[in-house]
C-alpha positions as CSV (number, residue, x, y, z in Angstrom):
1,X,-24.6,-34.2,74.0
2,X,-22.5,-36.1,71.5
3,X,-18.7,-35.4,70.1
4,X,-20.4,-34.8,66.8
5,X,-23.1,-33.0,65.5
6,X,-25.7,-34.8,64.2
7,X,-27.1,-34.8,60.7
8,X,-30.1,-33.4,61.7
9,X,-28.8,-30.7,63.9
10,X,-26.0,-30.0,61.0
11,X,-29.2,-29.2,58.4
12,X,-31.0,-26.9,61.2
13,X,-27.7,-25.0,61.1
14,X,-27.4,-24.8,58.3
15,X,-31.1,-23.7,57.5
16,X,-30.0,-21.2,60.0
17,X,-27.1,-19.8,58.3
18,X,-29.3,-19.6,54.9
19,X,-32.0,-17.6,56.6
20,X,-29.0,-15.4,58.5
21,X,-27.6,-14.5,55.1
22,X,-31.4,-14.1,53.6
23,X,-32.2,-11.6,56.3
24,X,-28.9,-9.7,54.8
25,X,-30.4,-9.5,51.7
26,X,-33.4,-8.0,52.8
27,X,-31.4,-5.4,54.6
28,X,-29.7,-4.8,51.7
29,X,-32.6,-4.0,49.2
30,X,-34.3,-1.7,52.6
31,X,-30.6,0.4,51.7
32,X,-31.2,0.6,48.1
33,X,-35.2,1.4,48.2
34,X,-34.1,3.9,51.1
35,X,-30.9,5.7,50.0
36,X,-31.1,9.5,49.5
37,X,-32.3,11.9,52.2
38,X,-31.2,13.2,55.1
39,X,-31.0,10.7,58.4
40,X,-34.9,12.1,59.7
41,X,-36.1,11.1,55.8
42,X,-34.4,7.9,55.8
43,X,-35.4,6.7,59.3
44,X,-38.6,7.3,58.1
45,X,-38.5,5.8,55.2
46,X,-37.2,2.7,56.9
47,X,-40.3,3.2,58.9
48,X,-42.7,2.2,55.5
49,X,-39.8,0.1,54.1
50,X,-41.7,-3.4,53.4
51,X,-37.8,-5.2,53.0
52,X,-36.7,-3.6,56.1
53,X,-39.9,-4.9,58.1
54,X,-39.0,-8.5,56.4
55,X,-36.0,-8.4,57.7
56,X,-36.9,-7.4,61.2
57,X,-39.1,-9.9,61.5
58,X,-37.1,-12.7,60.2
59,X,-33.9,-11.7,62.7
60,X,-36.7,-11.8,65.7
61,X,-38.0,-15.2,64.5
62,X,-34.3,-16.2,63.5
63,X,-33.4,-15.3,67.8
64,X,-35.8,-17.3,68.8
65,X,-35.3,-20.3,66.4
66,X,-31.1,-19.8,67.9
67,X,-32.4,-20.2,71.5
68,X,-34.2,-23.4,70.6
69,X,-31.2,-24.9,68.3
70,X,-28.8,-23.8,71.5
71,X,-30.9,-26.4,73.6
72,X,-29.7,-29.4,72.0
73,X,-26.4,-28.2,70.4
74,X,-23.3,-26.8,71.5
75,X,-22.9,-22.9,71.9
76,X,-19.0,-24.1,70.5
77,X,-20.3,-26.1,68.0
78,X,-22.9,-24.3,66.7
79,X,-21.9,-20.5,66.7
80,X,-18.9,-21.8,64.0
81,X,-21.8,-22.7,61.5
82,X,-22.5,-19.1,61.7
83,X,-19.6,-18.3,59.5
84,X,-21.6,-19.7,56.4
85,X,-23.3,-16.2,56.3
86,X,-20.5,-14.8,55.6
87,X,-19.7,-16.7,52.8
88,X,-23.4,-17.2,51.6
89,X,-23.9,-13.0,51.8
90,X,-21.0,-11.9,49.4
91,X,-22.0,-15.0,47.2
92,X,-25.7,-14.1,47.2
93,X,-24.9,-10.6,46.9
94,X,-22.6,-10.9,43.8
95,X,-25.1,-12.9,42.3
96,X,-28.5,-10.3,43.2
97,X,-26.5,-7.2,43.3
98,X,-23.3,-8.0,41.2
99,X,-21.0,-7.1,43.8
100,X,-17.3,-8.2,42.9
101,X,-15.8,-11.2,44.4
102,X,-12.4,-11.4,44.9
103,X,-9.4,-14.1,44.6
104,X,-9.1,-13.3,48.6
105,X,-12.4,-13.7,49.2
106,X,-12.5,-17.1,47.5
107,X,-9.3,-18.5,49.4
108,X,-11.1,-17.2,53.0
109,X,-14.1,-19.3,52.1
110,X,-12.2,-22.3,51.3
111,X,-10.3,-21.9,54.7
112,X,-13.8,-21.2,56.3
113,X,-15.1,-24.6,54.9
114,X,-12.0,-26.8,56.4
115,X,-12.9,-25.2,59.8
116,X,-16.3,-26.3,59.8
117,X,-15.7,-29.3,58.4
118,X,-13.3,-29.7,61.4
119,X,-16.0,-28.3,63.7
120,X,-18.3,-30.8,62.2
121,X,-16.8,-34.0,62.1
């Protein structure tokens, strides 16, 4: 394995980190169409929840797809691209749900950024 990633596995984790943050989402509406009820009604409600299945399913295929980008990339390496979902959640999330985003927030991603770009290069 090279020193640095390659473009190609840079845009798979990338990909990753998209789908990561999408999955989020999804667990996010599965909490709004679920909210209300006591813990039995809301576990079964999760139970007929179409986002919550969504979101299920795309963490299983998301393991699987991490197994496979682990075979040709660095566990050091790669885990760091992870971070994007943290910074591609709140964004999405402002932007679907209109959840604030703070000064804070906006200085951690930047510092987030330089580490991956450090990671990456």
């Amino acid at each position: 394995m090279a020193d640095r990633l390659s473009f190609t596995q840079i845009a798979v984790l990338l990909g990753y980190a998209v789908a990561m943050a999408g999955g989020q989402i999804l667990f996010k509406l599965a909490a709004l169409k679920n909210a209300g009820g006591s813990l039995s009604e809301r576990l079964l409600g999760l139970a007929h929840n179409g986002f919550f299945a969504a979101a299920v399913v795309l963490y299983v295929v998301l393991t699987v797809f991490w197994v496979w980008i682990l075979t040709f990339t660095p566990l050091s390496r790669a885990y760091a691209f992870v971070a994007l979902a943290f910074i591609l959640t709140p964004l999405t999330g402002a932007m679907i749900f209109a959840e604030p985003i703070t000064v804070r927030f906006v200085i951690g991603i930047g510092l987030v950024v330089a580490g991956l770009v450090c990671v990456a290069a």
